[in-house]
ZAMAR-377982 format. One record per residue (C-alpha): residue in one letter; x, y, z. Coordinates in Angstrom, 3 decimals, padded with zeros to 6 digits, always signed. Each point is the difference from the previous one (the first is absolute). Layout:
 residuo       c1       c2       c3
       A        X        Y        Z
...
This chain:
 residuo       c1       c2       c3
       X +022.872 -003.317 +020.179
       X -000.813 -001.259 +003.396
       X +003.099 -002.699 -000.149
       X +002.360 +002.544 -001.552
       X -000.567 +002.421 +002.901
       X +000.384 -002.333 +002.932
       X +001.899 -003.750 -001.486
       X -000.901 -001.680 +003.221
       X -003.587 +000.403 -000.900
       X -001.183 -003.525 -001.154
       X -002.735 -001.222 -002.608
       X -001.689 -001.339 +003.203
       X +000.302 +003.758 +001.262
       X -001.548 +001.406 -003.280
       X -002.934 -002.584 +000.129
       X -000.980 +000.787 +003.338
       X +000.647 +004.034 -000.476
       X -002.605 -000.178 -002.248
       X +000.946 +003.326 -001.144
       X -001.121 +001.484 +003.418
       X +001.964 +002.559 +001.629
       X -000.805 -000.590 +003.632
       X +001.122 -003.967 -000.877
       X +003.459 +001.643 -002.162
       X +000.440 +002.119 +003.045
       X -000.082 -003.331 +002.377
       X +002.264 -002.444 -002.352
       X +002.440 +002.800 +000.350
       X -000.003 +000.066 +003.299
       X +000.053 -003.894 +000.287
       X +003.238 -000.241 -002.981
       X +001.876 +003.255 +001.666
       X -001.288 +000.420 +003.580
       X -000.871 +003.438 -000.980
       X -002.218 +001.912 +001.918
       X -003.768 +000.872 -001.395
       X +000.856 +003.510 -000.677
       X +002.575 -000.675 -001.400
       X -000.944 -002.167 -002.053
       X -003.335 +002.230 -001.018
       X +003.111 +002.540 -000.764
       X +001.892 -002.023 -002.257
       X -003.673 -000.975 -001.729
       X -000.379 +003.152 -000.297
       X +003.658 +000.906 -002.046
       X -000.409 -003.120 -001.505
       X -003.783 +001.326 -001.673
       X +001.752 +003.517 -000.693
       X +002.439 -001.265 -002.374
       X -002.637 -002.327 -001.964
């Protein structure tokens, strides 16, 4: 669900995410120069809908 969220996340992403959330939060800032908060935001809307 990860890839269908955010396409520019790779398989190489997904490995080394590890299903973390601190390490989701920092590909996501690496793949869309977001900010951390933002990013922990968009987790966060991401989880809500699941």
């Amino acid at each position: 669900r990860v890839k269908e969220t955010w396409g520019d996340i790779t398989d190489s992403d997904i490995e080394k995410i590890e299903g973390k959330r601190d390490r989701l939060a920092g590909v996501l800032q690496e793949r869309y120069g977001k900010e951390k908060e933002a990013a922990e935001k968009e987790i966060d809307q991401w989880l809500s809908r699941l």
